[in-house]
DSSP file (Angstrom, degrees, kcal/mol; ACC not computed):
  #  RESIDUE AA STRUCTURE BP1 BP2  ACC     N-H-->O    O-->H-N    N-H-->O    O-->H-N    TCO  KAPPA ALPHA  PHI   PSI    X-CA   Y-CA   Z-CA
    1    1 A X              0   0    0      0, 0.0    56,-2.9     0, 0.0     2,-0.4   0.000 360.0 360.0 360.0 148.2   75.6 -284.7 -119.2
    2    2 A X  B     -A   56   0A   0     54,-0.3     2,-0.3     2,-0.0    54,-0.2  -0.990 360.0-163.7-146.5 117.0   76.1 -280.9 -120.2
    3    3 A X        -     0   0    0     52,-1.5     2,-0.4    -2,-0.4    52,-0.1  -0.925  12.9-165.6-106.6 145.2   78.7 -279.7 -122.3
    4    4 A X        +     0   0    0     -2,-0.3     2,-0.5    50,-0.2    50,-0.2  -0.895  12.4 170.5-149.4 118.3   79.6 -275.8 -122.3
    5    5 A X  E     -C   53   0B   0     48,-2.0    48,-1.5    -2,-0.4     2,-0.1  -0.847  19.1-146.9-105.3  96.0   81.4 -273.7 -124.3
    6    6 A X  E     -C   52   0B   0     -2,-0.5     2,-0.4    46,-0.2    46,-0.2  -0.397  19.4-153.1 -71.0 142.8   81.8 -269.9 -124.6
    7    7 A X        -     0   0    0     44,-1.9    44,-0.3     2,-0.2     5,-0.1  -0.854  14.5-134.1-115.8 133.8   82.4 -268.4 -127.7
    8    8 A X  S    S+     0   0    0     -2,-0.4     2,-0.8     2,-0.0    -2,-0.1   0.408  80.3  83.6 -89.5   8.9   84.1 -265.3 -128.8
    9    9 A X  S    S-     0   0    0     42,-0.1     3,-0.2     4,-0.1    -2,-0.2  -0.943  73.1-149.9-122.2 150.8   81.9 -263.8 -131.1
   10   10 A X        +     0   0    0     -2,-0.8     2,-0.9     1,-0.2    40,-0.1   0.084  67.3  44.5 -80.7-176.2   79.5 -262.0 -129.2
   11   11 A X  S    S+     0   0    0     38,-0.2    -1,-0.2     1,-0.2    39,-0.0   0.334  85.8 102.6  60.7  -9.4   75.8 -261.1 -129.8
   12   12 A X        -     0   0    0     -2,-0.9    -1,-0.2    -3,-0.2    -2,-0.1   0.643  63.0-165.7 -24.3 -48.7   75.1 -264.7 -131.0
   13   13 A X        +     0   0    0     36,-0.2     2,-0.4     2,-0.0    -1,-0.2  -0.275  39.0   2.5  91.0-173.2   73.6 -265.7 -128.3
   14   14 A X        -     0   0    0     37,-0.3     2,-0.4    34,-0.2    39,-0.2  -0.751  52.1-166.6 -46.4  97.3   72.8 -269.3 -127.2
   15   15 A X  B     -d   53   0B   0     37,-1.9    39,-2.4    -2,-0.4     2,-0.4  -0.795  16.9-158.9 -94.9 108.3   73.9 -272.6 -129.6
   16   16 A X        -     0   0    0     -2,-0.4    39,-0.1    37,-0.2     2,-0.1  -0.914  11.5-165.8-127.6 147.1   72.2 -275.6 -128.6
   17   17 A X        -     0   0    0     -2,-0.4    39,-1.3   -14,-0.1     2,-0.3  -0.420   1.5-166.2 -69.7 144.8   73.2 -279.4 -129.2
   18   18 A X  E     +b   56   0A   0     -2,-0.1     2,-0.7    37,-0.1    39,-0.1  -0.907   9.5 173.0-151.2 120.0   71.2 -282.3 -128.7
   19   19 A X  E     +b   57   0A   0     37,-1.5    39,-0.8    -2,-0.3     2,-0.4  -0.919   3.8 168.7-125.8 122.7   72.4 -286.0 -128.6
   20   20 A X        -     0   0    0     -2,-0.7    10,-0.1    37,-0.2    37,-0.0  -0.931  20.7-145.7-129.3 101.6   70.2 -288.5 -127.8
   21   21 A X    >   -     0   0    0     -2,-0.4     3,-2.0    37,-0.2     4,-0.3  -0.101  27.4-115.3 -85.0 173.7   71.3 -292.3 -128.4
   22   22 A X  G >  S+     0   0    0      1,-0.2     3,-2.2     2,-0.2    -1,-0.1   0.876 112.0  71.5 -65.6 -61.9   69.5 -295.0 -129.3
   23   23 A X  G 3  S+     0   0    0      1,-0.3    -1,-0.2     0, 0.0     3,-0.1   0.629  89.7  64.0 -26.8 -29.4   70.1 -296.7 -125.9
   24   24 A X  G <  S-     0   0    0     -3,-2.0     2,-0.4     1,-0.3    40,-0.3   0.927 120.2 -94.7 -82.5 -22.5   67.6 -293.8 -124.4
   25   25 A X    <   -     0   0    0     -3,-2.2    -1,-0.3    -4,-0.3     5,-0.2  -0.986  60.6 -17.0 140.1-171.7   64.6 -295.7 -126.7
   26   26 A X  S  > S-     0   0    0     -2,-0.4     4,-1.9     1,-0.1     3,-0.2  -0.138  80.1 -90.6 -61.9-178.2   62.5 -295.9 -130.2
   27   27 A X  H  > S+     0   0    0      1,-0.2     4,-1.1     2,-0.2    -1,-0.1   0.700 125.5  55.4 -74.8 -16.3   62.7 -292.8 -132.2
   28   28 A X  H  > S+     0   0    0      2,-0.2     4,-2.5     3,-0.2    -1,-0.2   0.745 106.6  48.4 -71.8 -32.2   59.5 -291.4 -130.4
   29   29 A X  H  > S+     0   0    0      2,-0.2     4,-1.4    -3,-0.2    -2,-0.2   0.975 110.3  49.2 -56.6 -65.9   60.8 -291.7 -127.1
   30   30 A X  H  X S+     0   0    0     -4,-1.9     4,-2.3     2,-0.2    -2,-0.2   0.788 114.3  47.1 -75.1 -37.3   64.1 -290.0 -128.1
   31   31 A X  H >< S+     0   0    0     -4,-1.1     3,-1.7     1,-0.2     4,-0.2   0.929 108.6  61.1 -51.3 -81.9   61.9 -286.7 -130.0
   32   32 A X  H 3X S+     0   0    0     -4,-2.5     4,-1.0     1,-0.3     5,-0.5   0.612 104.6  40.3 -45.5 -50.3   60.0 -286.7 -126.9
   33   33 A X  H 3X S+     0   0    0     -4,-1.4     4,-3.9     2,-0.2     3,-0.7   0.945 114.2  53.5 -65.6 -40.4   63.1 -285.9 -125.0
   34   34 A X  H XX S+     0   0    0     -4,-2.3     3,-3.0    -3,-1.7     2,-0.9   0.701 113.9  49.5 -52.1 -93.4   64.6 -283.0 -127.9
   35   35 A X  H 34 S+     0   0    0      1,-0.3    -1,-0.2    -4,-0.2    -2,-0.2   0.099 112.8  36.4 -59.7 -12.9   61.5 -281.4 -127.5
   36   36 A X  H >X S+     0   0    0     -4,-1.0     4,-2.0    -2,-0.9     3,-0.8   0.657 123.5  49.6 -93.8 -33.7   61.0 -281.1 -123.6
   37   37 A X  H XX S+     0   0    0     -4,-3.9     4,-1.5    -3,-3.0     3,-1.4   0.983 114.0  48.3 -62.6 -45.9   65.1 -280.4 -123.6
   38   38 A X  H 3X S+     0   0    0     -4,-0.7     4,-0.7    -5,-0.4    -1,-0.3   0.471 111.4  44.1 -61.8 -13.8   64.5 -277.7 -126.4
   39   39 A X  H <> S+     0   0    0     -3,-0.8     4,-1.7    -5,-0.3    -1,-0.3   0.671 107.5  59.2 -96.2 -29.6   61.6 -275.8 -124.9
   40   40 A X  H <X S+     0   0    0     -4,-2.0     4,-1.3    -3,-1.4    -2,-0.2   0.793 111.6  42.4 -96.8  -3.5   63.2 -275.7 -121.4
   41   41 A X  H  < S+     0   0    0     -4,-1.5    -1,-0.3    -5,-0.2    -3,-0.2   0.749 108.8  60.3 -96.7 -17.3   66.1 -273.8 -123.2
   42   42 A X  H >X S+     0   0    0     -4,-0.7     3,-1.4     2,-0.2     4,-0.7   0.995 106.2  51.1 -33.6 -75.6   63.5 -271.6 -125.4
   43   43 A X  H >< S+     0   0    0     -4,-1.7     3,-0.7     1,-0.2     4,-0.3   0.869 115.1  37.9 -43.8 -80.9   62.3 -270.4 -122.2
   44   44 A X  T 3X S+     0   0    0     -4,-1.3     4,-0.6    -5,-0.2     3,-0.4   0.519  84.2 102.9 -55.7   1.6   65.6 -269.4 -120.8
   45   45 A X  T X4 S+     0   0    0     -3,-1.4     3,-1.1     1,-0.3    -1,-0.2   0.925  77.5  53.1 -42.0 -49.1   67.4 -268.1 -123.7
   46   46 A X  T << S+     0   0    0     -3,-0.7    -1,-0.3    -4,-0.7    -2,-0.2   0.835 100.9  64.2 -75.7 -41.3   67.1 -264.8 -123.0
   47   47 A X  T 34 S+     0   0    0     -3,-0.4    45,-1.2    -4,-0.3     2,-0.4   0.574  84.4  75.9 -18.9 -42.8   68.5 -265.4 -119.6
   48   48 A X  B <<  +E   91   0C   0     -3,-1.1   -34,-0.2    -4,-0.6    43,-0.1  -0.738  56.7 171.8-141.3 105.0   71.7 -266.4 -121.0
   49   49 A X        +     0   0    0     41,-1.0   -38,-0.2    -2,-0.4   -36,-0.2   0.366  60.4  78.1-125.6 -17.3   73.3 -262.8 -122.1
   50   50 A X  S    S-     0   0    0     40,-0.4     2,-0.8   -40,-0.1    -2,-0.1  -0.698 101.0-103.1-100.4 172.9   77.2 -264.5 -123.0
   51   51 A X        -     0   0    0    -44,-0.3   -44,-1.9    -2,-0.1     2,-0.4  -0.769  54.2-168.6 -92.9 100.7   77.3 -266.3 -126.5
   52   52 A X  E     -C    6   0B   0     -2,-0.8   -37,-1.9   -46,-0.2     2,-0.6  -0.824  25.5-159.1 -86.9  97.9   77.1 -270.3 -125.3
   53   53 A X  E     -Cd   5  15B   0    -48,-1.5   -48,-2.0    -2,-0.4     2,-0.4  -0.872  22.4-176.2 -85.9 111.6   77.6 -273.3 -127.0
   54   54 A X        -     0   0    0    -39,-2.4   -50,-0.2    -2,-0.6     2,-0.1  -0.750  16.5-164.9-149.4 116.7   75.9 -276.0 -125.1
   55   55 A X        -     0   0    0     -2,-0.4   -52,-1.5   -39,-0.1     2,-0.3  -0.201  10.0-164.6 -25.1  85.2   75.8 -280.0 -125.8
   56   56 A X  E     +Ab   2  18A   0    -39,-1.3   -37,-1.5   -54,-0.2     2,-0.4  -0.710  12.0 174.3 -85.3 151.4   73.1 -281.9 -123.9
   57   57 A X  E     - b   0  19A   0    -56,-2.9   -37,-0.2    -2,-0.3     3,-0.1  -0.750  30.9-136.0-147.8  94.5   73.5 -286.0 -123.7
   58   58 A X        -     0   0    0    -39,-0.8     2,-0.2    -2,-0.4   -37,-0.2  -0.090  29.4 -87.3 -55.4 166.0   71.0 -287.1 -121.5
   59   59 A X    >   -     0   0    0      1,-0.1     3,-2.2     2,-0.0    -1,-0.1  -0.444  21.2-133.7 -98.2 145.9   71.9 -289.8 -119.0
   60   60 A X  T 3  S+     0   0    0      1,-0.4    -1,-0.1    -2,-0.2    -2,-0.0   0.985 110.6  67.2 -57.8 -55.4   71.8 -293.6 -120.1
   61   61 A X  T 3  S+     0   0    0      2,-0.1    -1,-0.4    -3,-0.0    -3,-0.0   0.556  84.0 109.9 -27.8 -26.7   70.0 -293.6 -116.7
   62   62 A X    <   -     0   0    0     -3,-2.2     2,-0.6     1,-0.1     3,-0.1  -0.312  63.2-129.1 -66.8 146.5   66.9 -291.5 -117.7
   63   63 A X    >>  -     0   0    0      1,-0.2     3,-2.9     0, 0.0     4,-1.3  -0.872   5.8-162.4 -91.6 111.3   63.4 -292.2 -118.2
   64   64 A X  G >4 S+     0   0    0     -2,-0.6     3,-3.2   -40,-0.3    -1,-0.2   0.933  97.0  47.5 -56.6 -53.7   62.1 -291.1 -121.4
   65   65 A X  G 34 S+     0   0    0      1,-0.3    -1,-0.3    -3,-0.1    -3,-0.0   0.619 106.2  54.8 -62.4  -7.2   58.7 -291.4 -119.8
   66   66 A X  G <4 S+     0   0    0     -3,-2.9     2,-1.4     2,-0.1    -1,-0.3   0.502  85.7 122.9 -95.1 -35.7   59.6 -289.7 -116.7
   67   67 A X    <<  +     0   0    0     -3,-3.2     2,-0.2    -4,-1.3   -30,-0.0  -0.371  32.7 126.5 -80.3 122.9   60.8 -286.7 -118.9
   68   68 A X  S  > S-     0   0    0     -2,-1.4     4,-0.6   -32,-0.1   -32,-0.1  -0.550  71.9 -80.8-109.9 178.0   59.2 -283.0 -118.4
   69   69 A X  H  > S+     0   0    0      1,-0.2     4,-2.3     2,-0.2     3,-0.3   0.840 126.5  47.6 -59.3 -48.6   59.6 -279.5 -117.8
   70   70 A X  H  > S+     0   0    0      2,-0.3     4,-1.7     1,-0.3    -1,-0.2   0.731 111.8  45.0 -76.0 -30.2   60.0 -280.2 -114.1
   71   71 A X  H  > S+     0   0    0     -5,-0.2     4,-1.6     2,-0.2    -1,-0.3   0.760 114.6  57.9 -96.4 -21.4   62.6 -283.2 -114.3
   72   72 A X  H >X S+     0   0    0     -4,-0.6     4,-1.5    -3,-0.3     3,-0.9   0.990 114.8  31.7 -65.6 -73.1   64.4 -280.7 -117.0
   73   73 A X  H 3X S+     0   0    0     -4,-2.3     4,-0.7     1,-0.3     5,-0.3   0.910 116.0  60.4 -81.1 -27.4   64.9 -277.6 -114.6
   74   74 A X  H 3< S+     0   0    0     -4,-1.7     4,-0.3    -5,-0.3    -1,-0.3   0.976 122.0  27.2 -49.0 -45.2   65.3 -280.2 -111.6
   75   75 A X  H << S+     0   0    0     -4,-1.6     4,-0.4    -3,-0.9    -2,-0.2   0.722 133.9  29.7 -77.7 -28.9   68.3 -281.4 -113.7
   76   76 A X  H >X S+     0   0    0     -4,-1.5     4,-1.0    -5,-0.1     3,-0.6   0.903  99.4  74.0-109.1 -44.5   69.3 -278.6 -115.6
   77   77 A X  T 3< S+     0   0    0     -4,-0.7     4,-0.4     1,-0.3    -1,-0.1   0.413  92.9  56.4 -59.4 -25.0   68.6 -275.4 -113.6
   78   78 A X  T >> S+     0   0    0     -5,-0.3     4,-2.6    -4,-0.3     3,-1.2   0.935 106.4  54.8 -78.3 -41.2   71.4 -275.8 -111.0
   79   79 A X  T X4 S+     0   0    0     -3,-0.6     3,-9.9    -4,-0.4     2,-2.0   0.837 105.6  51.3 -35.8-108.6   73.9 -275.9 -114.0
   80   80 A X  T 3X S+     0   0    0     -4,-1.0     4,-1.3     1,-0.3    -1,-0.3   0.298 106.5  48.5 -58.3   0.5   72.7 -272.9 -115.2
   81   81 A X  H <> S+     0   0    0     -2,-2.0     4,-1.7    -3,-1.2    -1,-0.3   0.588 115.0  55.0 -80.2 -25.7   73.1 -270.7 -111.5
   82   82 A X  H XX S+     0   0    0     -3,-9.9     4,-2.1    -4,-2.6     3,-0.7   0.996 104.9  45.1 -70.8 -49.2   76.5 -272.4 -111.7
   83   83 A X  H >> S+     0   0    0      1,-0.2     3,-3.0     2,-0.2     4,-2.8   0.977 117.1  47.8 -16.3 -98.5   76.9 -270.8 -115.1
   84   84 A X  H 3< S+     0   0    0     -4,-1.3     6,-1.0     1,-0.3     7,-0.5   0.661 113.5  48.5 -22.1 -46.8   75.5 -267.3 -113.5
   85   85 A X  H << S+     0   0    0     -4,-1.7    -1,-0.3    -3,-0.7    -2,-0.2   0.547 109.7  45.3 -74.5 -45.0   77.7 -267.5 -110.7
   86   86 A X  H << S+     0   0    0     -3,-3.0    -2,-0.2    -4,-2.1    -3,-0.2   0.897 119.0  49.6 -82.0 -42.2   81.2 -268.3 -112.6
   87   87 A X  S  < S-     0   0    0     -4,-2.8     2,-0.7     1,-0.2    -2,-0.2   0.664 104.3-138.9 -75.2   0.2   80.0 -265.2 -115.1
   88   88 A X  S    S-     0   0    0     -5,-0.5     2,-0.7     1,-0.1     3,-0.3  -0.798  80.5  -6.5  68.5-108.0   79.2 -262.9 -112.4
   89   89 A X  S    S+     0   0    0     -2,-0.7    -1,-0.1     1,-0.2    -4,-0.1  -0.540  93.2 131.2-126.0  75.7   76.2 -261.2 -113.2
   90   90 A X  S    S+     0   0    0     -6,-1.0   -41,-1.0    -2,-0.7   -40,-0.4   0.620  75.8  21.0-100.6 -15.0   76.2 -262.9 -116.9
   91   91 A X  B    S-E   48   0C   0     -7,-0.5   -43,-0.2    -3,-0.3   -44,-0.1  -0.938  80.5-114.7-137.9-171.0   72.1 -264.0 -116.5
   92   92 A X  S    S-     0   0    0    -45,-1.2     2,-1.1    -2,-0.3    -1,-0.1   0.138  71.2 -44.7 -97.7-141.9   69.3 -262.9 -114.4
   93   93 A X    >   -     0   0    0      1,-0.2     3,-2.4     4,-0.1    -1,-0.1  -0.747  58.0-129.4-105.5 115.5   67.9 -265.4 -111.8
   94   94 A X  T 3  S+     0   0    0     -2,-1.1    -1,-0.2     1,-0.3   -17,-0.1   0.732  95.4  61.1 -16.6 -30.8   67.5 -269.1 -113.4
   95   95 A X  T 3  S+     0   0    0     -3,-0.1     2,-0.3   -18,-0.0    -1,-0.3   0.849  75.3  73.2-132.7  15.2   64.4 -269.2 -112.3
   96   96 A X  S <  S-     0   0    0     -3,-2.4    -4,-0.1     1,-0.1    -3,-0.0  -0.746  79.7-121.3 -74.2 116.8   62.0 -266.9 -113.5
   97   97 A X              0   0    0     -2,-0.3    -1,-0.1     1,-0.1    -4,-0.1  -0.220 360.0 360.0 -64.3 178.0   61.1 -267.6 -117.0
   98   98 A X              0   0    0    -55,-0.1    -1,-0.1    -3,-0.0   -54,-0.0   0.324 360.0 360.0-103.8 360.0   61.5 -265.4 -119.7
């Protein structure tokens, strides 16, 4: 689940959240998943030109072992064209890294 909030002061940039319950696994499991979610938003930051706050809560449904960079932009990467799409030409194309 992806929560998204724009924010009025500009030149800020990109805020991200990470909630990860207990429910996804042990405390290694749940790092692994900050750390794939948090790189896949490194990489796109700069993409992301309006000032963002946005609140990931991975799905009860996930497998932490399952999670990568590829099941992260499978998931995440349409969100952010919708994103692109509502701002007009508020990022470049999703899906070129930065």
């Amino acid at each position: 689940m992806l929560f998204v909030l724009e924010r009025d002061a500009a030149g800020e940039g990109l805020r991200l959240g990470l909630t990860v319950s207990r429910k996804v696994g042990r405390a290694v499991v749940r790092n692994r998943v900050r750390r794939v979610l948090r790189e896949f938003f490194r990489l796109r930051q700069a993409m992301i030109v309006r000032p963002l706050d946005i609140v990931v809560v991975p799905k009860r449904n996930l497998d932490p072992k399952r999670m990568d960079m590829a099941l992260a932009e499978q998931e995440f990467l349409p969100v952010l064209e919708r994103l692109a799409r509502e701002a007009g030409d508020g990022m470049t194309d999703a899906r070129s890294p930065c």
